[in-house]
N, C-alpha and C positions, 0 to 999 in steps of 0.2 A: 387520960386514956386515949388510947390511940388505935385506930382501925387498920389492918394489914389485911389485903390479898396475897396470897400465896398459890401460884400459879406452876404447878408440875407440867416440864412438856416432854419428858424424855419417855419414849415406849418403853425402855429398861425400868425395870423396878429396884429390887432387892439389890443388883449392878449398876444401878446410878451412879455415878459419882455425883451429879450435879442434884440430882434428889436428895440426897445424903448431907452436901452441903446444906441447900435449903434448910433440910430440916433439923442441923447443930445451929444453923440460925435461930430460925423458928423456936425454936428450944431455947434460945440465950435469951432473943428477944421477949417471951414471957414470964421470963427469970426475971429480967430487969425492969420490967411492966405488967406484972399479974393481973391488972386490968383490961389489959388490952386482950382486944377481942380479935379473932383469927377467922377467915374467911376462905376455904382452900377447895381449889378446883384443879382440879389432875387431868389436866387434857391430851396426855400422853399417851394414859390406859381408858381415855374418855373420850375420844376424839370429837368434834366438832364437826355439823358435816359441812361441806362446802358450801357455796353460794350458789344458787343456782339463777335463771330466770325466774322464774319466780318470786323468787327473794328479791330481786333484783327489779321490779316490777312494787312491790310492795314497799320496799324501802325508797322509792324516787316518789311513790306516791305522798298526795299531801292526807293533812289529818281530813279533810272533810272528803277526801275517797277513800278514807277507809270501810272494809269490810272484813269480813268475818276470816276469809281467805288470807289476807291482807295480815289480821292480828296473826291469827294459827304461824304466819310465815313467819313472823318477827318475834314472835315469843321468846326463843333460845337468845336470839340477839338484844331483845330489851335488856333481858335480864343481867346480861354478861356488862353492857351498860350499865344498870342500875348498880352493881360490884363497883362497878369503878368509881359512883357517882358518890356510895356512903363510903369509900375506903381510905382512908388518907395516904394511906402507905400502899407499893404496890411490891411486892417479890416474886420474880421471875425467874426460874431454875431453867436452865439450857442447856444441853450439848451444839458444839459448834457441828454442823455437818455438809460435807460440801461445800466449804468454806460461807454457809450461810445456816438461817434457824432454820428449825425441824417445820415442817409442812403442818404440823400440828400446831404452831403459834401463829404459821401465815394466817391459816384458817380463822384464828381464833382474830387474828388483826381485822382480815378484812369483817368480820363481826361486829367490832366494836368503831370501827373509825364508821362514824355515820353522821351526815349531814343533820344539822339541827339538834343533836344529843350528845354529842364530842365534840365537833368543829362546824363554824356557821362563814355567812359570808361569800364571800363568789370566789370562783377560781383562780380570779388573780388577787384578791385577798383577802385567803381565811383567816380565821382566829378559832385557835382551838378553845373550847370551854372547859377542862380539866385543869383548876387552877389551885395551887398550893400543893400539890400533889408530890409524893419525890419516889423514882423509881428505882430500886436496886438490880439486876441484874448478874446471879452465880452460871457464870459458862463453862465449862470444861471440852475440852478433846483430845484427845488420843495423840498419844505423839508418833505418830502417823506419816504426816507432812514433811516436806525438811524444810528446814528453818526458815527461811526467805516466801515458804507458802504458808506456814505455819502465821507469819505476823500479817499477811495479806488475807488470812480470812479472819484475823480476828480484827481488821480494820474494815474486811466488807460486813461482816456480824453487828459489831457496833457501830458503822456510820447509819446501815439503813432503820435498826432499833431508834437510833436517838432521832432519826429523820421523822419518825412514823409517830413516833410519840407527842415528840417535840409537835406537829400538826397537829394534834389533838391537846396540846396547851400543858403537857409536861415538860419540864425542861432542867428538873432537880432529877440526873439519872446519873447515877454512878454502878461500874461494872466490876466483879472479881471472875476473874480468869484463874483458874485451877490446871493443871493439864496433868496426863496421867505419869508421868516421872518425878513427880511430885513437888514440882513449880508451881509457885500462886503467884501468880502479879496482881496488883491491886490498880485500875486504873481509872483517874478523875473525869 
């Protein structure tokens, strides 16, 4: 049995394409493992809210200044944490936009990458804690671009994902690129 996150970021629903894929994934995937358990957070139509000071105040804080203030701020963020912590599998559905992810997975990064529950260690050198983990990656966009901007955002998309992850101790991350003329590239 195998645990999977399933992470929607696209504010399109019914017009996703990248929703869509996920979920002929999703779908194959507990075809082929009727065990496996599915864990799905839609933060497209669920947005996340930003980080504020506050937040930002409570998550530098250590465990013995915690307070009451302190839990309430971190609560969305444990949790999105703790997804990551039981999941073995993580899937990530995206449109490329602006040659980078939707504002709704920033959100959702800067959430989870936290010192001492993702990644430990000093700044010149961490170690991520998510270990054994493998992330998949369904992007799509719009064929939009011409060509030559087109391979330039899907190299700025996936260098700073695998950047971000990879710091937090994934490094089993492979991507499929969909685009709307109806090209899939598969890429390692």
């Amino acid at each position: 049995m195998t645990n999977l996150l399933q992470i929607d970021t696209s504010t399109r629903t019914d017009r996703s394409n990248s929703r869509l894929l996920a979920k002929e994934f999703v779908e194959q995937w507990i075809a082929s493992d009727p065990e496996s358990v599915v864990t799905y957070r839609d933060i497209g139509q669920f947005p996340i809210p930003h980080v504020t000071e506050k937040w930002l105040d409570a998550a530098e804080s250590s465990q013995v200044e915690s307070n009451i203030d302190s839990v309430s701020e971190l609560f969305l963020s444990n949790e999105l944490v703790d997804e990551l912590l039981v999941n073995d599998r993580y899937l990530i559905s995206a449109p490329i936009l602006n040659f980078t992810i939707p504002s709704t997975l920033k959100t959702y990064i800067d959430l989870i990458v936290r010192n001492g529950l993702t990644v430990e260690g000093t700044k010149h050198n961490p170690q991520g804690l998510l270990h054994n983990k493998k992330l998949l990656v369904i992007a799509t966009q719009r064929n939009n671009y011409p060509h030559y901007n087109q391979d330039e955002a899907v190299k700025y998309f996936e260098s700073y994902l695998r950047h971000i992850f990879k710091y937090i101790g994934v490094t089993d991350i492979n991507f499929i690129y969909a685009c709307d003329r109806g090209e899939t590239n598969i890429a390692k």
